[in-house]
N, C-alpha and C positions, 0 to 999 in steps of 0.2 A: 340668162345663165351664161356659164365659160363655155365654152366649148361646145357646141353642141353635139357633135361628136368625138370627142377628147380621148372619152372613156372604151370607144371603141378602138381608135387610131393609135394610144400607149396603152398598152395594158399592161405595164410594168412600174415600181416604186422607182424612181431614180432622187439617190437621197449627195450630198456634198459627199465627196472623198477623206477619207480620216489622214493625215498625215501617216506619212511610212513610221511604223512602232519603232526601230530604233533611232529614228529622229528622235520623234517626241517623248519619248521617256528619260532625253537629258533634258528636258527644259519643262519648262512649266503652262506652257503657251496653250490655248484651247484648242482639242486634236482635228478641230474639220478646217476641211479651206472650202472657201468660198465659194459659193455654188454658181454655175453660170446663168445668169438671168434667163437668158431662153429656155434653158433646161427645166429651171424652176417656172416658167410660167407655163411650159407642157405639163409638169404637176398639175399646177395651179387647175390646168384647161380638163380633168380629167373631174373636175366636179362637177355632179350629175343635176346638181340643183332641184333636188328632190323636191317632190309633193310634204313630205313629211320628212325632214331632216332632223335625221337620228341623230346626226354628231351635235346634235343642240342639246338631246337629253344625256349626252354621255359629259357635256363641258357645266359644270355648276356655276361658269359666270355668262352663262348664257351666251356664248359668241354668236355673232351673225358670220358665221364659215364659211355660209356659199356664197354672201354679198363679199366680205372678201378677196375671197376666192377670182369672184370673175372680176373683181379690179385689177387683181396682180395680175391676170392674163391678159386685160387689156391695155396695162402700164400705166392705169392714175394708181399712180401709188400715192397721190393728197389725200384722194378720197378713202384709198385703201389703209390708211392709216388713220382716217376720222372715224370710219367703223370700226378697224380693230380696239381704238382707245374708249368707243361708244359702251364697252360692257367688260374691260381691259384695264386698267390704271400700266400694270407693269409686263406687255408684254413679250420683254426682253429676257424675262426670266421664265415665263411660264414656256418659252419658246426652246428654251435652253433645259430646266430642269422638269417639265413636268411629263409623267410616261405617257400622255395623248389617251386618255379615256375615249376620248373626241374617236380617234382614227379606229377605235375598234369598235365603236357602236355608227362609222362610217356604212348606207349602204351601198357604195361601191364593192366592200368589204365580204358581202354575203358570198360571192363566188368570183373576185379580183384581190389583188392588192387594194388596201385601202388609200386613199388620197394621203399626199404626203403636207397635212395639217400645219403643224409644229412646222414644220420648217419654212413653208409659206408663211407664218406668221411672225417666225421671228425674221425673216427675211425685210418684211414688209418693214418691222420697226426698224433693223437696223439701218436699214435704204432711210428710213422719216429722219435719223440723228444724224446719219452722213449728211444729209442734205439740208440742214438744218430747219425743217419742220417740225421738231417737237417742243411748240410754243410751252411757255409760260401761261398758267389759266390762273390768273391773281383774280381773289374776286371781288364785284364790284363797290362794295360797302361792307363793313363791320357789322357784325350782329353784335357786337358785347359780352358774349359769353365767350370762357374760356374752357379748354379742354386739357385735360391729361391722358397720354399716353404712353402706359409702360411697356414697353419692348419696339424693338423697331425693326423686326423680323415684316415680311410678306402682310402678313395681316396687319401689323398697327402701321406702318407705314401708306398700309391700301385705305385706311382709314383714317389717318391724318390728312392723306392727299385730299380725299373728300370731304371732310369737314373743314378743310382751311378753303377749300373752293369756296363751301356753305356760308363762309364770310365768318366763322369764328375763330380765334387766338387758338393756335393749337400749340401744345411743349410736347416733344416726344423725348422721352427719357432711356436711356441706352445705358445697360452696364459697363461696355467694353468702351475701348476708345474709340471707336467709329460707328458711325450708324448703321446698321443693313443687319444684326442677327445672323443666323446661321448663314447668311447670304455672304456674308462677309469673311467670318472666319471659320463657320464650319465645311463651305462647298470648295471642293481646292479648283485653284486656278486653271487647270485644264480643263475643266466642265465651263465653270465661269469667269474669267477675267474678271477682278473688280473695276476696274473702268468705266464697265459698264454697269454695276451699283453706284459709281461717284457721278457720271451722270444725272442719273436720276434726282440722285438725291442733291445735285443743283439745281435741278429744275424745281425741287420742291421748296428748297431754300429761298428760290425766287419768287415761290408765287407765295410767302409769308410764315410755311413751317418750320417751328425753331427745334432747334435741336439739341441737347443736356447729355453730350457722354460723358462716361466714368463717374455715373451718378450710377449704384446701386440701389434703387426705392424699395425699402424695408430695411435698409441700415442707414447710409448716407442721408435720407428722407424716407419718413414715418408715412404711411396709410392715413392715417390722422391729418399730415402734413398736405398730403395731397387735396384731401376731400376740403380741408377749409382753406385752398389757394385756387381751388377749381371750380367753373360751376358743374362737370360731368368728370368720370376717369372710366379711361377703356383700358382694358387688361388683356395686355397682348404679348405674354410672357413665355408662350409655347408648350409644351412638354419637355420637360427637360431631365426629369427623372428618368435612369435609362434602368433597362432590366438587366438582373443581375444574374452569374451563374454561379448557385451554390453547391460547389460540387469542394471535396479537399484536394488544399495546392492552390486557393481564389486568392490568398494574401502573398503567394510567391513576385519578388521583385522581377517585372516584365511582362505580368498581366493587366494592360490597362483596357478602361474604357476608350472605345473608338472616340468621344470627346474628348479625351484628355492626349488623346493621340492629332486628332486629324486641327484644331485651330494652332495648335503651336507649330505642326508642320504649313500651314500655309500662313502663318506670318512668317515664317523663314524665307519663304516663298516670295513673299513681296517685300524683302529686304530687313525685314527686324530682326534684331537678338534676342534671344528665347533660352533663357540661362534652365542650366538640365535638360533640356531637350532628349526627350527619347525617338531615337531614330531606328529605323528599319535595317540601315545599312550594314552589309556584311551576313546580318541572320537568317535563321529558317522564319520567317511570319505565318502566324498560325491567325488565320482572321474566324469567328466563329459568329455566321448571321451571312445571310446570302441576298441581303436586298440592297439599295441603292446606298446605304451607309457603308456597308461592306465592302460594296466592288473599289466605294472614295478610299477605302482604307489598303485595297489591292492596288490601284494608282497611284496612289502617293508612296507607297513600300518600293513601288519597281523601280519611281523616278529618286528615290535615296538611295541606292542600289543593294536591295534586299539579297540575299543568298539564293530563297526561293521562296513563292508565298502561297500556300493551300488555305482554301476558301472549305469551310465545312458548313452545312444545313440538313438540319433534322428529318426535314422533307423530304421528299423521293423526287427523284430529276424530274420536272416537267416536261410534256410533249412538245412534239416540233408544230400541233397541228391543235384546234380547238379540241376540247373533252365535251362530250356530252353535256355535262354539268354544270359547264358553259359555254351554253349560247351566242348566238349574236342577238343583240347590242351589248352583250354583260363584256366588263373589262376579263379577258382569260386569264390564265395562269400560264405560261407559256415557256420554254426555254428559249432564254433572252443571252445576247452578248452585247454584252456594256464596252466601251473603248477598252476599259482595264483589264477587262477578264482577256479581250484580245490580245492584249500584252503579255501574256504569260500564265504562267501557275498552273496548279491543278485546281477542281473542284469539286470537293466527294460529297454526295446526296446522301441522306439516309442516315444518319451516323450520329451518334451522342457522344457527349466527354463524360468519363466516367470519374475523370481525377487530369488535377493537372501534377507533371512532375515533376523537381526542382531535385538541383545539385547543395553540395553541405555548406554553402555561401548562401541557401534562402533566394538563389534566381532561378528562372523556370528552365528547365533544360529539354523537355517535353511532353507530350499527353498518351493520355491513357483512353481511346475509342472502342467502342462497339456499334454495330450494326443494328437499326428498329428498322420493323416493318409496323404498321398499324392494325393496333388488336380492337376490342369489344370494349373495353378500357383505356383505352392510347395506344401509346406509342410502348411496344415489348423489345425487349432487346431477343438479340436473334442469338441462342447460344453459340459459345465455339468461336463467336467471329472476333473476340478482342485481338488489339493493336495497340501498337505505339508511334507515334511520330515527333521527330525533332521537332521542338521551335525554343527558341531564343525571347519570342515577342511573342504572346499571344494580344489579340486584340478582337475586345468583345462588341458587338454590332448586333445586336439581338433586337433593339428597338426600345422604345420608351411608353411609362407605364401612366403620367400623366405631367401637372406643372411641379414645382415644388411648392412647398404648402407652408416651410419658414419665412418667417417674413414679412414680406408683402399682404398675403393672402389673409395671418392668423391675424394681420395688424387691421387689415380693413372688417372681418368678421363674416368673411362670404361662407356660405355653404357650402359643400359638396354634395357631389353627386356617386352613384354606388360605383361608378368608376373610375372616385379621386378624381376626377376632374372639375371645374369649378359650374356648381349647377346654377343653370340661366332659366329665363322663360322666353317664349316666342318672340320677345322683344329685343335679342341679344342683355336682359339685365338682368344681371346676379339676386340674390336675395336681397341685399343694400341697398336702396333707392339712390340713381347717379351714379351709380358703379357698373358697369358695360363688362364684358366678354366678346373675344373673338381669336377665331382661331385654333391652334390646338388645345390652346389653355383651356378649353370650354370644348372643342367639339373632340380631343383627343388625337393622336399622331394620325395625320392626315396627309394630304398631297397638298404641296403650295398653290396649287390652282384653286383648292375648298380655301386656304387660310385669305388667299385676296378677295374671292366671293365674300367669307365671312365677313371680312375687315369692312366691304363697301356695304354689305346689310347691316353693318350694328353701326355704322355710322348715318346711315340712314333713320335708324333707331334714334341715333343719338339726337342729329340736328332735331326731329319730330318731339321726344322729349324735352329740350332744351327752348323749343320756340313757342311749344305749346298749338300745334298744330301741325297738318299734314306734311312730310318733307319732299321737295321734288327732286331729292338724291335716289337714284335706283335704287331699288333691294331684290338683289339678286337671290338669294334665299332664306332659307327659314332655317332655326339649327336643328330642327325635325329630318329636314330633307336627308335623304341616303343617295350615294350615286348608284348608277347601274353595274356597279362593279361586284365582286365579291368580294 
């Protein structure tokens, strides 16, 4: 184990320092600086190396956390990188984007801080790329079989890396002009640097994954087209239908969807021209949806220099401490500060839009709120309490309802499932024989840590289908599996 007494000698999280808020709200640069190796390996040394290590059932791609764990403490970081990549394909992202299910189902966590996971982790890869240890894994011979996959978000990318190991031809097909998904242009630059998505995705270039941007498949190439140039196709297209709010005032000019807001601000971001461009700068921003879509959309408002920006959720504030109602190992409901919310703004709990309200030009000028508390029924609004607040921008972040269904979808003839997502069986394969699922597209909006699990079990699916016998690709889950979260 780390430490054997670790957990005793720090009993405290000690996590990287965020850049001072009016620094980093001119630039676009990622908010943490670099953590001191010693410091991170007294993290590191605070894992208990349990009998039963919960942070295993709280992670869906099975991490070995406390193996690890006590490498970074000892400094083979070779080895500490061979296990994290052993149940891992990417990561540098899961390190950076995903909220550590892991660290709350940590049992350090029952009556300490829990172990500081996520950041050991992504420590560990970014140490493997500085030092140029993150080899090419080309594989040893061809299998003949060819693959398709559509999207190149977390999951089909986790799943191309893996099947082109397995030694077959793989195309990954990308709508936009670069490869990486919301990775690319929906996460802004402060959270993630693309750098570290163009990495990767040379390393995958090297070990034989090709790559097809600015090919939309379902217009540019037919469903049809696919299945008779492939011998499998994985559908790794996401959820991208977002939820809507239909409330009157929905079609006033300056109510957009947080997609239609957050990738045109971070290609401006990394140098392109973005003709119309709706920008934040100068207005009241009214963001409505409180989860990680949200706060992206409260970051990138403050760094175009927004007026002011109010965060609103229908929800009632969360506690500073567990509820009842969850437990430990269950991921909590917690009140959280994300870098952005640090940055400024208000944030009101509780609250519904009953109208959005617009001036005699048809743009939104402001909203019309009331107060719920939760009835026997839902959500009741609480009389007496309406309001109004300025905004200029509203920007909707409510979350998404599943993939889109033109297209792609109605051309190949897959199914659905009762909640519009595209319905599979235990194998990751849709109704269509040779047609695969992974990811949100099939398991619905999820966390990116489930979309790379997924990606490496339906490719695991795939190679075992395609060879006609057992695959010796991991398969991290089943699309049955639930995490221990709520």
């Amino acid at each position: 184990m780390a430490d054997p007494q670790g957990f005793l000698r720090t009993r405290e999280r000690e996590l990287p320092r965020r850049r001072p808020v009016p620094v980093r709200i001119k630039d676009w640069k990622e908010v943490y600086e670099e953590q001191p190796v010693t410091e991170l390996q007294r993290q590191a040394g605070r894992c208990m190396d349990c009998g039963i290590p919960f942070c295993h059932s709280g992670c869906p791609l099975g991490n070995l956390i406390p193996e690890w764990n006590d490498l970074a403490w000892r400094g083979e970081w070779r080895q500490a990188i061979d296990r994290l990549h052993a149940t891992n394909n990417f990561p540098e992202f899961t390190g950076r984007l995903c909220p550590a299910p892991c660290e709350s189902s940590c049992v350090l966590g029952i009556n300490q801080p829990a172990v500081t996971i996520k950041q050991v982790e992504v420590s560990i890869i970014d140490r493997a790329f500085a030092n140029g240890t993150v080899d090419p894994e080309a594989p040893e011979r061809l299998s003949g079989k060819t693959v398709a996959v559509v999207g190149s978000g977390p999951a089909g990318l986790a799943a191309a890396q893996q099947l082109t190991r397995a030694g077959h031809t793989v195309a990954v097909y990308e709508r936009a002009d670069q490869p990486g998904g919301l990775l690319r242009y929906g996460i802004p630059e402060f959270k993630m640097e693309k750098s570290v998505v163009d990495r990767r995705i040379a390393q995958m270039k090297s070990e034989g994954t090709r790559f097809r941007t600015g090919v939309e498949v379902g217009r540019d190439l037919t469903g049809a087209d696919l299945r008779k140039r492939f011998d499998a196709v994985v559908v790794a297209i996401g959820a991208t239908v977002p939820r809507d709010l239909p409330v009157p005032g929905r079609e006033l000019d300056g109510v957009l969807q947080a997609m239609d807001f957050l990738p045109p601000a971070n290609r401006v971001a990394l140098g392109q021209s973005v003709e119309g461009q709706v920008t934040a700068e100068g207005k009241d921003v009214v963001v409505i949806g409180g989860g990680d879509t949200g706060a992206d959309c409260i970051g990138t408002s403050h760094r175009q220099g927004a007026r002011s920006v109010t965060s609103l959720e229908i929800m009632p504030q969360p506690g500073l401490e567990r509820a009842a109602a969850h437990p430990w190992p269950t991921y909590p409901m917690l009140f959280r500060v994300a870098s952005a919310h640090e940055e400024g703004g208000d944030r009101v709990y509780a609250v519904s839009t009953s109208e959005i309200l617009g001036d005699e030009e048809g743009r939104v000028r402001g909203l019309r709120l009331h107060e719920v508390v939760m009835g026997e029924s839902g959500f009741e609004k609480v009389e007496g309490s309406d309001r109004e607040i300025p905004a200029q921008l509203v920007l909707l972040a409510m979350g998404f309802l599943g993939p889109q269904q033109e297209g792609l979808l109605e051309q190949l003839g897959v199914e659905k499932d009762p909640r519009t997502n595209v319905a599979r069986d235990g194998r990751f394969m849709s109704t269509v024989p040779g047609v695969f699922v992974a990811g949100d597209a099939g398991r619905g909006q999820s966390l990116i840590v489930w979309a790379i699990a997924e990606g490496r079990s339906a490719a695991h699916e795939v190679d075992a289908w395609l060879m006609g016998k057992p695959s010796r690709l991991p398969r991290p889950v089943n699309p049955t599996d639930r995490p221990l979260s709520v």
